[in-house]
VMD Tcl script that draws the C-alpha trace (Angstrom):
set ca {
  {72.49 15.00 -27.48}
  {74.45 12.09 -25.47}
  {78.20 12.62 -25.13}
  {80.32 9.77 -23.47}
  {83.46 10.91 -21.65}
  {86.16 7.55 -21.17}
  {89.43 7.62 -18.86}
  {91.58 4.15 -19.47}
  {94.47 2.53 -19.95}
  {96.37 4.21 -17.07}
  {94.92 3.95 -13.87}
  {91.18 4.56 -12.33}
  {89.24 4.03 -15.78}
  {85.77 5.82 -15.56}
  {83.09 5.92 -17.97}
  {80.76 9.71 -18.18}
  {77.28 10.07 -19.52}
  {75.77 13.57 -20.46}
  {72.48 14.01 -22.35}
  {71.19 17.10 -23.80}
  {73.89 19.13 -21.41}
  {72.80 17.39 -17.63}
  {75.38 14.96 -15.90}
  {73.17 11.40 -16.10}
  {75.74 8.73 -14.64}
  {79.54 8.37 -14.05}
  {81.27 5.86 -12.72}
  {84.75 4.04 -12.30}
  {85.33 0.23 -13.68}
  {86.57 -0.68 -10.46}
  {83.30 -1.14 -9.13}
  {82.05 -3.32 -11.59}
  {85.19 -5.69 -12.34}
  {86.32 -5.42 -8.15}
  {90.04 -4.60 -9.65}
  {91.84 -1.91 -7.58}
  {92.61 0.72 -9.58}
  {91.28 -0.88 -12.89}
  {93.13 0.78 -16.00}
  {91.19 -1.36 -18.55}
  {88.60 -0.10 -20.69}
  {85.58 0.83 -19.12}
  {83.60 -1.42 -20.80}
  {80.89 -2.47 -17.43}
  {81.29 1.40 -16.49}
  {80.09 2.10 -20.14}
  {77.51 -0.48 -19.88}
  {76.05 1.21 -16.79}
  {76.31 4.69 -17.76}
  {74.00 3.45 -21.40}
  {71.81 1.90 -18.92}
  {71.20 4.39 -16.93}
  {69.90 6.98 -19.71}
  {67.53 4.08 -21.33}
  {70.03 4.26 -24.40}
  {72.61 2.43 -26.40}
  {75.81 2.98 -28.04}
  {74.17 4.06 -31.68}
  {72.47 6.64 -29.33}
  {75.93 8.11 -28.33}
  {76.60 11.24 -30.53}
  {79.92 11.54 -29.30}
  {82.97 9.82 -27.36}
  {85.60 11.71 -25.95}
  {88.86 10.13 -24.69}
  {90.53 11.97 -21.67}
  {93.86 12.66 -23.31}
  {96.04 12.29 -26.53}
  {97.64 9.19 -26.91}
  {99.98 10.32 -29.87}
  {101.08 13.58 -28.36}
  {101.74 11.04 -24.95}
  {103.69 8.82 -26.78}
  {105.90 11.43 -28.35}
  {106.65 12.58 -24.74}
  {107.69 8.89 -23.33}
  {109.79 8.63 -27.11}
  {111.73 11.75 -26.36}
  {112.03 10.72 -22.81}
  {113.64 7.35 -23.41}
  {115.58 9.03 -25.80}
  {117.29 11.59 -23.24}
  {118.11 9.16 -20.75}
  {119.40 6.13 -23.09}
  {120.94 3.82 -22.34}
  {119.73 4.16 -18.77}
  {115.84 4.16 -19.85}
  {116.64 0.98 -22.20}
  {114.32 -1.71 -20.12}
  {111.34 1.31 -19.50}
  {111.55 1.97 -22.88}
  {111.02 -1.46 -24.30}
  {107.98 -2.07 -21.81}
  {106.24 0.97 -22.99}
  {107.05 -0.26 -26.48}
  {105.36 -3.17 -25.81}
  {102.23 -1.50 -24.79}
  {102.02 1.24 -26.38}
  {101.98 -0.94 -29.91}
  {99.88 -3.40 -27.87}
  {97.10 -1.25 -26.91}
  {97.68 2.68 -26.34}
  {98.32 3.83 -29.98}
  {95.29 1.95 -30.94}
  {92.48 3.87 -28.76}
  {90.52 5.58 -31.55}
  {90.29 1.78 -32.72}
  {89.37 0.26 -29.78}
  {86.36 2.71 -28.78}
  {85.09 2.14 -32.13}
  {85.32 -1.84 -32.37}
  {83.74 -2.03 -28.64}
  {81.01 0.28 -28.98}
  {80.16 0.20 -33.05}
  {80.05 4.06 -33.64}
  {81.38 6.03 -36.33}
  {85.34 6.96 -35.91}
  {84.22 10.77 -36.87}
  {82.00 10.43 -33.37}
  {85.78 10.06 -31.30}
  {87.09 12.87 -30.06}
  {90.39 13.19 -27.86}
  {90.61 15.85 -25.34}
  {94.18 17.46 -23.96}
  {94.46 15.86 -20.53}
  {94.73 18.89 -18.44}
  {92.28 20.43 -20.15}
  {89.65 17.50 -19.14}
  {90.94 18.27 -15.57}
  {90.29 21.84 -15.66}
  {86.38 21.23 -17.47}
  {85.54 18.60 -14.96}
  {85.92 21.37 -11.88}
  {84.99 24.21 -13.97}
  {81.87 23.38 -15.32}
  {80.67 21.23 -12.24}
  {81.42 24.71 -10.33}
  {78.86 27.11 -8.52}
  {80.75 29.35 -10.15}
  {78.57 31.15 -13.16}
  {79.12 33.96 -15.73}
  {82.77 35.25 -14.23}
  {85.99 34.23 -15.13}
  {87.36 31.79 -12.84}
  {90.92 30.87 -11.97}
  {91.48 27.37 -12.77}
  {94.56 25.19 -11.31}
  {95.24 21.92 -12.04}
  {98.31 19.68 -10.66}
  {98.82 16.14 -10.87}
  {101.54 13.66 -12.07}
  {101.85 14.04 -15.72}
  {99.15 14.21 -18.91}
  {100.77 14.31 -22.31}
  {103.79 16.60 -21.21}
  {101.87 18.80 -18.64}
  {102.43 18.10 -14.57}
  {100.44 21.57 -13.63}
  {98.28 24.07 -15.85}
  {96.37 27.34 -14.80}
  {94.53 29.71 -16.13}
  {90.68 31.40 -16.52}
  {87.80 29.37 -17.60}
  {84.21 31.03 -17.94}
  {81.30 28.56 -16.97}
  {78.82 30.69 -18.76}
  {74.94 30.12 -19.22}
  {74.10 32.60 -21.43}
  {74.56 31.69 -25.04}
  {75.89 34.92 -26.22}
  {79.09 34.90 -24.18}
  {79.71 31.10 -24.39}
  {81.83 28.56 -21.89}
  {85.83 28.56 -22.76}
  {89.27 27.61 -20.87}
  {92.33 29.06 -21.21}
  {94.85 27.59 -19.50}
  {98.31 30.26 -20.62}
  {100.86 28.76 -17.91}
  {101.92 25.40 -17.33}
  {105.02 23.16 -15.79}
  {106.41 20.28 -18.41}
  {107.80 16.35 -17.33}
  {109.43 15.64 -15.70}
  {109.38 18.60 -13.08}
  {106.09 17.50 -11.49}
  {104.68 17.63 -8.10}
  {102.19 15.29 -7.96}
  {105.68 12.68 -8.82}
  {107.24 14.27 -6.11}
  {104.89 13.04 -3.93}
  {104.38 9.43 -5.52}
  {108.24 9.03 -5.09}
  {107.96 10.07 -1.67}
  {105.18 7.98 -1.11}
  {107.20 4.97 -2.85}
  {110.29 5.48 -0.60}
  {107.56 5.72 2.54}
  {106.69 2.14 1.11}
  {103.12 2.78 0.01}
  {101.87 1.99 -3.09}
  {102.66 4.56 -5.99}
  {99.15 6.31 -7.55}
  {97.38 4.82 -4.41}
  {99.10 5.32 -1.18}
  {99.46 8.93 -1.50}
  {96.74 9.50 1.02}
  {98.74 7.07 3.55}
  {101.69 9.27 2.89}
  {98.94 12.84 4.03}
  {97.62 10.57 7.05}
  {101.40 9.50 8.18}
  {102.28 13.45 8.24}
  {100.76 14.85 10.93}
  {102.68 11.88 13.02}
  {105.56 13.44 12.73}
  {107.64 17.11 12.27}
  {108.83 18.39 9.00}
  {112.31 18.62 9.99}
  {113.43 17.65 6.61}
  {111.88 20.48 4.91}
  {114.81 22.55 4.64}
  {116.55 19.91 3.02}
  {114.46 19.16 0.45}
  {113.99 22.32 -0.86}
  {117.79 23.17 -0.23}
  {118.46 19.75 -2.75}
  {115.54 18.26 -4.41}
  {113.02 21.17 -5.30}
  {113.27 25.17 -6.11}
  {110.31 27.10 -5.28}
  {110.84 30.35 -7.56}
  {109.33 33.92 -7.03}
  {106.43 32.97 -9.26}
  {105.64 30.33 -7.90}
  {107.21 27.91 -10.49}
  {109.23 25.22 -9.51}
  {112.07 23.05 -10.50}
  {113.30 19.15 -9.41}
  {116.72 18.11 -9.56}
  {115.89 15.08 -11.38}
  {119.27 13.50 -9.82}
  {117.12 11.74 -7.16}
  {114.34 10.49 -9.32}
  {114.35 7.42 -11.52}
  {110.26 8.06 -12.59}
  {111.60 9.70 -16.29}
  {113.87 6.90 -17.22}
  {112.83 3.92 -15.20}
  {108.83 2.00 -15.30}
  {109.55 0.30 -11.61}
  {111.36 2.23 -9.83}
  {109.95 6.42 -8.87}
  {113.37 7.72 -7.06}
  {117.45 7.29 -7.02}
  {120.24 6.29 -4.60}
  {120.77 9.73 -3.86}
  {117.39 10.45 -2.07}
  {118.52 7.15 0.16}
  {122.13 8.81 0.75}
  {119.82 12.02 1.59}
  {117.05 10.61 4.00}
  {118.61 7.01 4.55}
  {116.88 3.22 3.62}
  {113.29 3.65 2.37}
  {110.29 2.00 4.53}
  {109.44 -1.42 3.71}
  {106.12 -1.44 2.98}
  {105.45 -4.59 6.03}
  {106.77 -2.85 8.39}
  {104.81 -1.56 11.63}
  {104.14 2.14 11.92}
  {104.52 2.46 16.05}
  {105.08 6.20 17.22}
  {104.38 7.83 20.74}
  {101.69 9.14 19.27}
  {100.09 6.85 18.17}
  {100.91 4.27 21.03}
  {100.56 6.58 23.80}
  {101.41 5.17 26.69}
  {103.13 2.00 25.44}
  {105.26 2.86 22.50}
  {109.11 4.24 24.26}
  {110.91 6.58 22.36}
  {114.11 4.45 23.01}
  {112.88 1.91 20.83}
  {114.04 1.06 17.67}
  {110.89 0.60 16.13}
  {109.25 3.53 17.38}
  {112.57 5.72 16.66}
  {112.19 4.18 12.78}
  {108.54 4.98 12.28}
  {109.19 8.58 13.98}
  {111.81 9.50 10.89}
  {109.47 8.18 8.15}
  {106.66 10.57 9.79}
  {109.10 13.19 9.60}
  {109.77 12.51 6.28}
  {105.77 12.32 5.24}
  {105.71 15.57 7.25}
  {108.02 17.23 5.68}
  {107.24 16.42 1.58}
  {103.28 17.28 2.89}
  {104.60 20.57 3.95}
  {106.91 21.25 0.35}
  {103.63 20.09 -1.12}
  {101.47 22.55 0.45}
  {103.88 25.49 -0.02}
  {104.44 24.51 -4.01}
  {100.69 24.08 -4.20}
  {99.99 27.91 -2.52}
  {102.60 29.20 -4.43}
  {101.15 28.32 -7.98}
  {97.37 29.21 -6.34}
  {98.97 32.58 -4.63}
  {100.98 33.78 -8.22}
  {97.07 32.61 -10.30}
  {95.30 34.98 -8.13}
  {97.94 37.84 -8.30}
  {97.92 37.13 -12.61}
  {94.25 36.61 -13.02}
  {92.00 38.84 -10.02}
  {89.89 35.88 -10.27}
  {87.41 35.96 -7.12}
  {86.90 32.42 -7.42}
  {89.13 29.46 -8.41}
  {88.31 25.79 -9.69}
  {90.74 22.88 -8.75}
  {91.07 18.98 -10.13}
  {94.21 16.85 -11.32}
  {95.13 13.87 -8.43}
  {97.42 16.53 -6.36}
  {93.83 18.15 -5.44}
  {92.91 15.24 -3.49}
  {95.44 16.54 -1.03}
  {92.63 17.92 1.40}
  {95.48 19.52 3.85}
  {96.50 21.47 1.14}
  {93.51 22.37 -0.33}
  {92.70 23.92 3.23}
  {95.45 26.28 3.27}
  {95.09 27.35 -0.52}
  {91.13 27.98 0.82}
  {92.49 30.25 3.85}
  {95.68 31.98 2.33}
  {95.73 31.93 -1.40}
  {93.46 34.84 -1.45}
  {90.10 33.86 -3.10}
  {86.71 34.09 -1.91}
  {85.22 30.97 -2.30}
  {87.16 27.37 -3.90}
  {85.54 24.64 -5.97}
  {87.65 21.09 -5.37}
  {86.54 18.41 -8.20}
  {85.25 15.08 -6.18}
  {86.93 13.36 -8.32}
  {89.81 15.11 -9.03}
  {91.87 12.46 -10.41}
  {91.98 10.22 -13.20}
  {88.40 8.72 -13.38}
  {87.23 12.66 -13.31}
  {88.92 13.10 -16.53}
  {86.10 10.68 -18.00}
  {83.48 13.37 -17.52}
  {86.14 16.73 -18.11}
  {86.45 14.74 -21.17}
  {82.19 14.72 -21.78}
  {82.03 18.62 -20.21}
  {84.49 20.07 -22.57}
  {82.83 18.90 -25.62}
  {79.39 19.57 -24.40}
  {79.69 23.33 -23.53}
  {82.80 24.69 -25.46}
  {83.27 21.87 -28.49}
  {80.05 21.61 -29.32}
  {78.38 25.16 -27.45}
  {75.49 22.76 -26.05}
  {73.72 24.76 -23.49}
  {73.52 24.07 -20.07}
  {70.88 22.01 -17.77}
  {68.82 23.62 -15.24}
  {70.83 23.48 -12.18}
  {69.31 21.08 -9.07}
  {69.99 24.05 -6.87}
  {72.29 26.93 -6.41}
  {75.30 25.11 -5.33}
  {74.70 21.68 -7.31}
  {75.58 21.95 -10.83}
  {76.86 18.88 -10.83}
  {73.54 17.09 -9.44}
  {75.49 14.95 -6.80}
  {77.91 13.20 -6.83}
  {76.22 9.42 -6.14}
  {76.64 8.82 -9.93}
  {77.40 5.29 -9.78}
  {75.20 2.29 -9.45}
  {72.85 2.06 -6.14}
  {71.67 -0.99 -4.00}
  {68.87 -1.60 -2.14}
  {68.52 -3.78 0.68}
  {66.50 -6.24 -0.90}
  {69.56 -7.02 -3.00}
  {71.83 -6.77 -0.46}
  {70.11 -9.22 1.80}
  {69.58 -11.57 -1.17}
  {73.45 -11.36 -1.97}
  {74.12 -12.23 1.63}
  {72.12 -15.33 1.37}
  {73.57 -16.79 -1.95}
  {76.92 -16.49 -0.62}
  {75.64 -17.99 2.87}
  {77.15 -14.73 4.20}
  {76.29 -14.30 8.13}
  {74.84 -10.54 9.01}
  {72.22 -9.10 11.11}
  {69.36 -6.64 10.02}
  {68.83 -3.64 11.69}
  {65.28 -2.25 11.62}
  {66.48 1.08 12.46}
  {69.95 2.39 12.46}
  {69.66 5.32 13.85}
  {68.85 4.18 17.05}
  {71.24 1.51 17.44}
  {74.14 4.34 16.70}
  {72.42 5.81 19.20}
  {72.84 3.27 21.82}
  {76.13 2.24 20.52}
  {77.31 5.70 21.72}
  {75.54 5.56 25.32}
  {77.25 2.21 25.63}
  {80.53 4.22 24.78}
  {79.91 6.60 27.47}
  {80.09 4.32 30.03}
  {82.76 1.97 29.03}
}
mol new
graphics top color blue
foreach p $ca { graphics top sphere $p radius 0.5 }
foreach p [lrange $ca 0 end-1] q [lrange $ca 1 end] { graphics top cylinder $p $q radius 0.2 }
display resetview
């Protein structure tokens, strides 16, 4: 049986290929069509994936779409709604696309691949999340707490819950997932709007905004969870949406008042220059340095909010559930700080983190969840104890012959190096002494 799991029309668009229950390839579109981020349909990662099992698209027995577009365009319709007239311009945008190309999905999957409409199936988001750590997990025949946070699905910003990754065909694989936050309270757009004001990127400079932290102290905390966030006994949070703009605006992630709070945001050109990373020649009496210093405060201090709303949700699943284990995906989980301190202090034994946590990992949740719990398929021999997954080099592979002979059609200068291993080797000797 060949089930095809597809992630588009957002960000990251992945292709996933199982057959007869074993993970065969996955990869994103980006490294086919060389476009950052690629949100298009998957169409070369598609192409690959077929290729890879020696199969083609009349082969597929099913395709399974990541999310569901009509119950995420009722959210963004009763979101423009609440904040008309001041969601007017985001409203007509996503109009635009939504009648363009999102509402249509079922229809595009079958025009571009030729299958049946009855093969399409559409997956909740979060619930893709959860199956792509879950059943890529050690973690066999217990129930396992499953946590997944990112920026938003169809309404959902975080879900948790038990999952059972089971191989025996009596008890069967499931997810529950009983507890969950709604848009716009989200964290995982907490930390995009932080990362926008930081001037990075939004859904790609969130790791800039994790390697700026430790730069700086989180002397803002405090005030951020004084005014913008509410960390509750159980672990659920709240956002006072009066310094975000992300839930009634498509350019623009926070409001005026989080520059009245923390002052201008960074432009995105300027230097980052701090004593610490300028030792010896960057003076705290400079302006520069004094400027990057408060933006690595304020990277420091939404990290640490992050990590504490992160081990809050983790702490209150492991009180709820006494799961020994828990399974984590959804683009917050990419936060490896975090994931750290939810490892040492959340309370469970041992925690699975989905490589690809984000959006191109939904692709293959997507393929998991209807191979084990839609359509009970059993599953494949494991490669080893830990790898259920069998790796996690899914993509397409190069040799050197190929890269030598793309070097020399693009007249592409480079040197070969018989052996690597000892010119590392000599490289670091010549460090020694330099």
């Amino acid at each position: 049986m060949n089930i095809l799991g597809l992630s588009c029309y957002y960000h990251d668009s992945a292709a996933a290929l199982l057959s007869d229950g074993r993970l065969v390839a996955a990869a994103q579109e980006e490294r086919f069509s060389r476009i950052k981020n690629d949100e298009g349909f998957p169409r070369r990662a598609i192409s690959f994936c077929l290729s890879r099992a020696g199969i083609e698209a009349a082969d597929l027995d099913c395709v399974v779409f990541y999310e569901k577009p009509l119950v995420k365009f009722e959210r963004i319709l009763t979101s423009s709604l609440a904040t008309f007239p001041m969601s007017r311009k985001s409203f007509t945008e996503a109009m635009v696309n939504w009648f363009d190309q999102k509402l249509w999905i079922k229809s595009h999957i079958q025009r571009e691949l030729g299958i049946d409409p009855g093969r399409i199936m559409f997956v909740d988001h979060h619930v893709a999340h959860a199956a792509s750590a879950l059943f890529s997990s050690p973690f066999h025949d217990e129930d396992t707490a499953l946590l997944t946070i990112d920026g938003v699905g169809e309404w959902t910003t975080t879900a948790s819950g038990v999952g059972r990754n089971s191989r025996a065909a009596d008890c069967g694989s499931w997810i529950r997932l009983d507890r969950e936050h709604r848009f716009p309270h989200s964290i995982g757009l907490l930390y995009s709007a932080f990362t926008a004001f930081l001037g990075f990127q939004v859904n790609e400079g969130e790791y800039k905004v994790m390697g700026m932290a430790p730069y700086g102290e989180p002397r803002f905390r405090d005030l951020i969870l004084d005014r913008i966030v509410r960390i509750h006994r159980d672990g659920s949070f709240t956002l006072d949406m009066d310094y975000f703009e992300y839930h009634r605006s498509a350019g623009r992630s926070f409001s005026h008042r989080l520059v009245d709070l923390l002052g201008e945001p960074r432009r995105p050109e300027a230097p980052f220059i701090t004593v610490m990373t300028d030792p010896g020649t960057a003076s705290p009496s400079d302006p520069a340095v004094k400027s990057s210093q408060h933006y690595a405060d304020v990277a420091a201090s939404i990290q640490k909010v992050t990590e504490e709303l992160i081990l809050g949700l983790a702490g209150k699943l492991r009180e709820d559930t006494g799961a020994r284990t828990l399974c984590m995906a959804g683009g917050v989980a990419l936060n490896s700080v975090a994931n750290g301190i939810v490892q040492r202090e959340a309370g469970f034994d041992e925690v699975f983190i989905q490589p690809a946590a984000g959006d191109a990992g939904g692709s293959l949740g997507a393929a998991l969840y209807a191979t084990h719990v839609g359509l009970e398929v059993p599953r494949a021999p494991r490669l080893s104890k830990r790898d259920t997954q069998h790796g996690s080099y899914l993509g397409p592979a190069y040799t050197s012959d190929q890269d030598r002979a793309y070097l020399d059609r693009h007249q592409l200068p480079y040197t070969h190096v018989a052996d690597p291993a000892s010119r590392i080797a000599m490289a670091e000797v010549h460090d020694c002494f330099t």
